[in-house]
C-alpha positions in Angstrom: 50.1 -0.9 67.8 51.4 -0.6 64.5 49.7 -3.8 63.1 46.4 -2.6 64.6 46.7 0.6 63.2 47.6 -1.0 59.5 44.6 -3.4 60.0 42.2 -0.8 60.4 43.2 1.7 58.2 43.3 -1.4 55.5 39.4 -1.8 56.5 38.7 1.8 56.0 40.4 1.8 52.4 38.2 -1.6 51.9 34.8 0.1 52.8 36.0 3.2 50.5 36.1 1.3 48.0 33.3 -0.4 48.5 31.5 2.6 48.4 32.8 4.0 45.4 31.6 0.9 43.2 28.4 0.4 44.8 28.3 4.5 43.6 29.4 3.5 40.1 26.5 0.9 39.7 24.2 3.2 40.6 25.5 5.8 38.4 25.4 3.2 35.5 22.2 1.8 35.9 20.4 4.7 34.0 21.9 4.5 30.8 21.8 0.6 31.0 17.7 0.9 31.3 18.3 3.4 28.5 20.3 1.3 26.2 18.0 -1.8 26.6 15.0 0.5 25.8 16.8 1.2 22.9 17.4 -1.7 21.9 14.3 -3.6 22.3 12.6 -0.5 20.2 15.3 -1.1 17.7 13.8 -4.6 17.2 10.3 -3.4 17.7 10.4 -0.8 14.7 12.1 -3.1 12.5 9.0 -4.8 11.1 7.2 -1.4 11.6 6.7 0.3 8.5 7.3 3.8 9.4 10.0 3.0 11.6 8.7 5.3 14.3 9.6 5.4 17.9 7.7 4.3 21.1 4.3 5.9 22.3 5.4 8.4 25.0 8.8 9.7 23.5 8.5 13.4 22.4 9.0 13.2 18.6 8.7 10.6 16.1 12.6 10.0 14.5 10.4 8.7 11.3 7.5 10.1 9.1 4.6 8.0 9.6 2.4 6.1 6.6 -0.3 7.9 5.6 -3.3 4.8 4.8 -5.7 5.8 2.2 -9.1 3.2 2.9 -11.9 3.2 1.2 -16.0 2.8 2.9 -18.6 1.1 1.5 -22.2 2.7 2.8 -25.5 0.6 3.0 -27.3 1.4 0.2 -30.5 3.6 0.8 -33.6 4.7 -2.1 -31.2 2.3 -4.4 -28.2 4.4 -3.8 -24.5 3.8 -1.5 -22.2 6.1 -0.7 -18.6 5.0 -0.6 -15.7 7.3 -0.1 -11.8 7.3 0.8 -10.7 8.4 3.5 -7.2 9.5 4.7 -5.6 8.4 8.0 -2.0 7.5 9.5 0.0 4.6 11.1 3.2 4.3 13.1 3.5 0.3 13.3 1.3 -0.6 9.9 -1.4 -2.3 12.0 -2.8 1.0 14.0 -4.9 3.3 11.8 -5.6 6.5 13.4 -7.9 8.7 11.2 -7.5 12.3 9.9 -11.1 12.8 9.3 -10.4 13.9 6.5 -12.3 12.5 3.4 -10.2 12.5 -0.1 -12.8 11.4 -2.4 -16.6 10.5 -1.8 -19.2 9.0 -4.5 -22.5 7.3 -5.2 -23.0 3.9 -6.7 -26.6 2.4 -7.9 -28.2 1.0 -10.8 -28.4 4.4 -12.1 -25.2 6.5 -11.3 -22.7 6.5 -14.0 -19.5 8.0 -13.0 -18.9 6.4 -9.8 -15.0 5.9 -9.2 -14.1 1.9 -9.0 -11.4 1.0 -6.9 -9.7 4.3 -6.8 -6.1 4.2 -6.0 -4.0 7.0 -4.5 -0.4 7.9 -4.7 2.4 11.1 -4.2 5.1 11.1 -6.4 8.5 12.4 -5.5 8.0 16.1 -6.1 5.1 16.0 -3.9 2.0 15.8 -5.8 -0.5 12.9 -5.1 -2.3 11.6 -7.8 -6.0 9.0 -8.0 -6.1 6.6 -10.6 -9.5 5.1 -11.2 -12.1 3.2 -13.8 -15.0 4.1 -15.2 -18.9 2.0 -15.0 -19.8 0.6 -18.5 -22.1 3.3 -18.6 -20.0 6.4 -17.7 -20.6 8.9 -20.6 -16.9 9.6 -21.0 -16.6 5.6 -22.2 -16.4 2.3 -20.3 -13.5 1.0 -18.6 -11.4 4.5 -19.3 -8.4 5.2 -16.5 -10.0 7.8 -14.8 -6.7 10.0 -13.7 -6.2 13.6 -11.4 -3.3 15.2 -9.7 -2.8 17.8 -7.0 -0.8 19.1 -4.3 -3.4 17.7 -1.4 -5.0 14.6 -2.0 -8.4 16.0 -1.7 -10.2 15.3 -5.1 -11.8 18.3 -7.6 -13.9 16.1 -9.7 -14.4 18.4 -12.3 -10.3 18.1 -12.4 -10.6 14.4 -13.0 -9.9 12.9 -16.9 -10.2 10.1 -18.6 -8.3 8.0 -20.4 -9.3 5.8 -23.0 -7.8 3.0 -25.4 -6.2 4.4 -28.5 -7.1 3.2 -31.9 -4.5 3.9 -33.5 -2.8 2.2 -36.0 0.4 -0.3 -34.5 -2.2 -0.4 -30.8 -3.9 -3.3 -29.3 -7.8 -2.9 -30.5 -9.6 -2.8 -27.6 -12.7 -0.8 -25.6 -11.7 -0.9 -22.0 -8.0 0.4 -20.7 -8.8 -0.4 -16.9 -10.0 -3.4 -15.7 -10.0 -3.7 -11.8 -7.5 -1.6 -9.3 -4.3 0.5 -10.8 -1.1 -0.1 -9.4 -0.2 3.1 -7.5 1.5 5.7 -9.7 5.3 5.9 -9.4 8.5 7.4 -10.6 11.3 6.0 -12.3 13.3 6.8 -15.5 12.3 10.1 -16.1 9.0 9.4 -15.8 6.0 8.6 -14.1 3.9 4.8 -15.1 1.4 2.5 -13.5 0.1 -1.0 -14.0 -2.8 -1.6 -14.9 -5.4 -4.8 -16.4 -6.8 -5.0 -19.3 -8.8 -7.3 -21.4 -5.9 -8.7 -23.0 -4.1 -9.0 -19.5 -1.4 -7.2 -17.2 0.1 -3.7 -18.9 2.7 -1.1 -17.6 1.6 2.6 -18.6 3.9 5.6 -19.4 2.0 8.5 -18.0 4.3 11.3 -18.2 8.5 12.2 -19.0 10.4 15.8 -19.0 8.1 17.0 -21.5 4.7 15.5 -22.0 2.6 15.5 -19.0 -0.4 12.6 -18.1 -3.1 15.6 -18.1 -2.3 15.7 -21.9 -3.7 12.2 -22.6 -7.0 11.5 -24.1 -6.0 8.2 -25.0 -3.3 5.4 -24.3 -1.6 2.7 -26.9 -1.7 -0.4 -25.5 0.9 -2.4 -27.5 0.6 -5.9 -29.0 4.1 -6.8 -28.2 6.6 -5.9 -24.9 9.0 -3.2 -25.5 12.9 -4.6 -25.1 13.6 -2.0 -23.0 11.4 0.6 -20.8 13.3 3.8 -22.8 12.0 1.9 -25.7 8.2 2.6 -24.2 7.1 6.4 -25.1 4.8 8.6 -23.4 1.3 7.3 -23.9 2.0 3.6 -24.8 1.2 0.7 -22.4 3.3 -2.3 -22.7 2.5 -5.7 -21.7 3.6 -7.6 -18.4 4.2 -11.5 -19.1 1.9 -13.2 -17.2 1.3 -17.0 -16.3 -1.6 -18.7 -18.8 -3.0 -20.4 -16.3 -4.2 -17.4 -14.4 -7.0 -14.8 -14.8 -5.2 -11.7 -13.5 -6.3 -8.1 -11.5 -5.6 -5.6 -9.1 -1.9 -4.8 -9.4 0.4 -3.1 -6.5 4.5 -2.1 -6.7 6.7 -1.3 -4.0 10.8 -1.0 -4.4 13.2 -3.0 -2.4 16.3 -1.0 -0.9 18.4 -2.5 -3.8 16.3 -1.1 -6.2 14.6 -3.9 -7.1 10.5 -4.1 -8.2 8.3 -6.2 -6.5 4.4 -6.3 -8.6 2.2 -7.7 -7.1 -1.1 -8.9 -8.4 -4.6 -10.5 -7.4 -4.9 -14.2 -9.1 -7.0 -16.8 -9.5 -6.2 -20.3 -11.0 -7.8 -20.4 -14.2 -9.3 -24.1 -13.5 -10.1 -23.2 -10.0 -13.8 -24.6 -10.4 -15.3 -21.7 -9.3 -18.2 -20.4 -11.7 -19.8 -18.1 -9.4 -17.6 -15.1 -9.6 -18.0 -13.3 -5.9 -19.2 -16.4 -4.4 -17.8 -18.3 -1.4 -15.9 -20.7 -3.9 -14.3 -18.2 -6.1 -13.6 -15.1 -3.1 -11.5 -18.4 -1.5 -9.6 -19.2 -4.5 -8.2 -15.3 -4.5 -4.6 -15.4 -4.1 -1.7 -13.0 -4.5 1.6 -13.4 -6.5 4.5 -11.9 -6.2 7.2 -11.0 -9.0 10.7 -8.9 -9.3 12.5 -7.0 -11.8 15.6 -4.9 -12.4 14.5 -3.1 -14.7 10.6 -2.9 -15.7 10.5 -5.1 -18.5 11.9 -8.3 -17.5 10.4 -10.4 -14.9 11.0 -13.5 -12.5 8.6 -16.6 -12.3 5.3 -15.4 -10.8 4.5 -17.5 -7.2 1.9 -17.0 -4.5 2.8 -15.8 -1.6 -0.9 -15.1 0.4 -4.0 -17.2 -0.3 -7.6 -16.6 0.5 -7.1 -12.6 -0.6 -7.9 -9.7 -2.7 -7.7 -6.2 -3.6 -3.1 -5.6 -3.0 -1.9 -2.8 -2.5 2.0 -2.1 -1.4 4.2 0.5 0.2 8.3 0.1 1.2 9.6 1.6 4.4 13.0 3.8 5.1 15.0 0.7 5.0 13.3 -0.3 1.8 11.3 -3.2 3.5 8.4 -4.3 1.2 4.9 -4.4 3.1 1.8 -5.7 1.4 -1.5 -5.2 2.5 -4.8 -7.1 1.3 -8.5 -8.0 2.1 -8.0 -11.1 4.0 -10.7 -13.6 3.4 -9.3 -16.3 5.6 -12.4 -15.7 8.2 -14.7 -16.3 5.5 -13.3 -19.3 4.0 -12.9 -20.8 7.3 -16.3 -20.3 8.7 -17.3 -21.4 5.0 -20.2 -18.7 5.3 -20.2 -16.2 2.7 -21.9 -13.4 4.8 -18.4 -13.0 6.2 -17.0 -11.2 3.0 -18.2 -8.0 3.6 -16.3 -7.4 7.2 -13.4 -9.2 5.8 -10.3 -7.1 7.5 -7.7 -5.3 5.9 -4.5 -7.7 6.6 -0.4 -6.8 5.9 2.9 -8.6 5.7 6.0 -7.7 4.8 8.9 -9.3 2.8 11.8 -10.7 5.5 15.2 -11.9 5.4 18.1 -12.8 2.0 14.9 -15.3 0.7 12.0 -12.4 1.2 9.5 -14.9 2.3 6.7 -12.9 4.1 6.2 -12.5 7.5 3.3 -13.7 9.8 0.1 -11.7 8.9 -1.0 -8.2 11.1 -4.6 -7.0 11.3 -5.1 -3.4 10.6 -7.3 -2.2 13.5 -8.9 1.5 12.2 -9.2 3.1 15.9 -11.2 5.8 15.2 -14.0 3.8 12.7 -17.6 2.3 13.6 -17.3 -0.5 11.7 -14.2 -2.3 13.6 -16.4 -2.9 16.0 -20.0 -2.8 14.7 -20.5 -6.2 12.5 -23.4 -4.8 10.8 -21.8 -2.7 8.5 -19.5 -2.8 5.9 -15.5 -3.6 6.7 -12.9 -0.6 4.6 -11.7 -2.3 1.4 -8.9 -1.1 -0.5 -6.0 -0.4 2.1 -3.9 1.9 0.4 -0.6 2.9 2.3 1.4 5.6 1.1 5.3 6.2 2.2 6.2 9.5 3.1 9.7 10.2 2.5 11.0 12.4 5.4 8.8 14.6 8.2 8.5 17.8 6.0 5.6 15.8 3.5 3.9 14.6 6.9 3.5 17.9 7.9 2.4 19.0 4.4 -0.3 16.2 4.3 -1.4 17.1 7.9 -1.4 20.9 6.9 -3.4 19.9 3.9 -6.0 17.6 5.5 -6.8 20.0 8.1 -7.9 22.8 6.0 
């Protein structure tokens, strides 16, 4: 009796227990689907420039990038109408538009003070800035930095200056102080600069420090010689950026790794490419861009290519201080070896990976809300412009702003 009764009871603590860790499993299995959701966002947001969390959740951990991209209209009565327009991505390949236009302008044989590859930037305090270059023609002289600041990037252009080569005594003689697309305007060392081309070749400008501001400019010294160091480069002088000789050089972009380290980029083309047809099929496939880094402003590593078949850089760095780079891809063209491709050439990013920084496999901005990613007749946005917003209070500043 007694072994039946010990046999039984031992069957009832066996099926107790069995229920309690088949209610244990259950209990776990919750935070296990949570914890691998986690995860695999974790790996999904690393190469995402604004780091954001999945559709679906309730609030984005991250700011988002705002994109700046510019339109070019058909041209009608011998005039096109191009603008920039302002929009926003979570993952750097998504562009969801704020329709919200920053800047607009006419270009023709006859207009004068159209804006050539404007550039748009916000600086740490907040403000956003356009740098820009003028037509030959343009009353207020040819190939000045056209330059204007605010606290929404939507453009006054009565607000706009220019800024033209100084002739002053000890500067570079020269007519034009722009030549092709500004590096966006940054921060660093009490100051604000920007890179920019010029006949000569490659120049870092000092816009503004404590107590001279860029509005003040009329004019900009482009030195001869490099400066030793950048507190050796004063407001209003432009030093020069060494360069390889065997390149003709344009269309700058910087970014900042999370060491602190700059990375320029620049547009480049091999000097005895063969092409002699500047825009054609030959030359737009010889595009490349390089890639060099610096501690400090003034001194810089080897230049090297790191994208081919491309135009037009432009650059951003995430939270974690990844480096993106985004650039007209030309690829399709040169591949189909039809020039008629150029003009819906897509807007194309990578970003800078592991200790050797070598750039990732490319992404394909998709603009969601524009015509012309899916209609082929018209013209593709050039001139993808990513801006990094710092924390969630300047999203909701720029969303505030655009919505007015």
């Amino acid at each position: 009796m007694k072994k039946s009764l010990l046999i039984a009871l031992s069957v009832l603590i066996l099926i107790a227990l069995l229920v309690l860790a088949w209610f244990f499993v259950r209990s776990a299995e919750p935070s296990a689907a949570l914890n691998d959701e986690n995860a695999q966002t974790e790996t999904d947001t690393t190469n995402s420039p604004a780091g954001a969390v999945e559709e679906g959740t309730e609030a984005a951990s991250e700011p988002e990038i705002a994109f700046f991209y510019q339109i070019v209209g058909a041209f009608q009565n011998g005039i096109g109408t191009n603008a920039t327009l302002i929009g926003h991505t979570a993952d750097g390949k998504k562009v969801e538009s704020y329709d919200a236009t920053a800047l607009e302008w006419d270009q023709g044989p006859d207009i004068v003070d159209s804006y050539g590859d404007p550039t748009f930037s916000r600086l740490p305090d907040g403000t956003w800035t356009l740098t820009s270059w003028t037509t030959n023609d343009d009353p207020r002289g040819s190939g000045a930095m056209m330059y204007w600041e605010g606290e929404c990037p939507l453009v006054d252009d009565s607000e706009v200056i220019a800024i033209n080569p100084s002739s002053a005594a000890g500067c570079e003689k020269s007519n034009k102080l722009q030549l092709g697309k500004t590096s966006q305007v940054f921060a660093a060392y009490g100051g604000t600069f920007v890179f920019h081309s010029t006949l000569t070749g490659l120049h870092l400008a000092h816009l503004s420090d404590a107590t001279h501001d860029v509005t003040d400019l009329d004019t900009m010294c482009v030195l001869p010689e490099a400066v030793d160091t950048i507190r050796d480069l004063d407001w209003g002088e432009s030093t020069p950026v060494p360069a390889p000789d065997d390149l003709l050089m344009s269309d700058s972009a910087i970014a900042q790794r999370a060491d602190g380290t700059w990375v320029l980029f620049i547009k480049g083309i091999e000097k005895d490419s063969g092409c002699t047809e500047r825009g054609g099929l030959c030359e737009l496939c010889a595009r490349g861009i390089y890639r060099t880094t610096s501690d400090d402003l003034v001194n810089w590593s080897e230049w090297e290519r790191v994208v081919s078949q491309a135009s037009v850089p432009e650059a951003t760095q995430t939270t974690d201080g990844t480096v993106w780079l985004y650039y007209q891809d030309f690829s399709d063209t040169c591949d189909a070896d039809n020039l008629q491709l150029a003009n819906i050439s897509p807007i194309s990013g990578v970003h800078e990976t592991g200790a050797t920084y070598k750039m990732s496999t490319p992404v394909r901005v998709n603009f969601v809300d524009e015509a012309f990613q899916t209609n082929k007749q018209m013209h593709y946005a050039t001139n993808g412009n990513p801006i990094f917003l710092p924390d969630l209070d300047a999203q909701e500043a720029l969303e505030a702003c655009v919505a007015q």
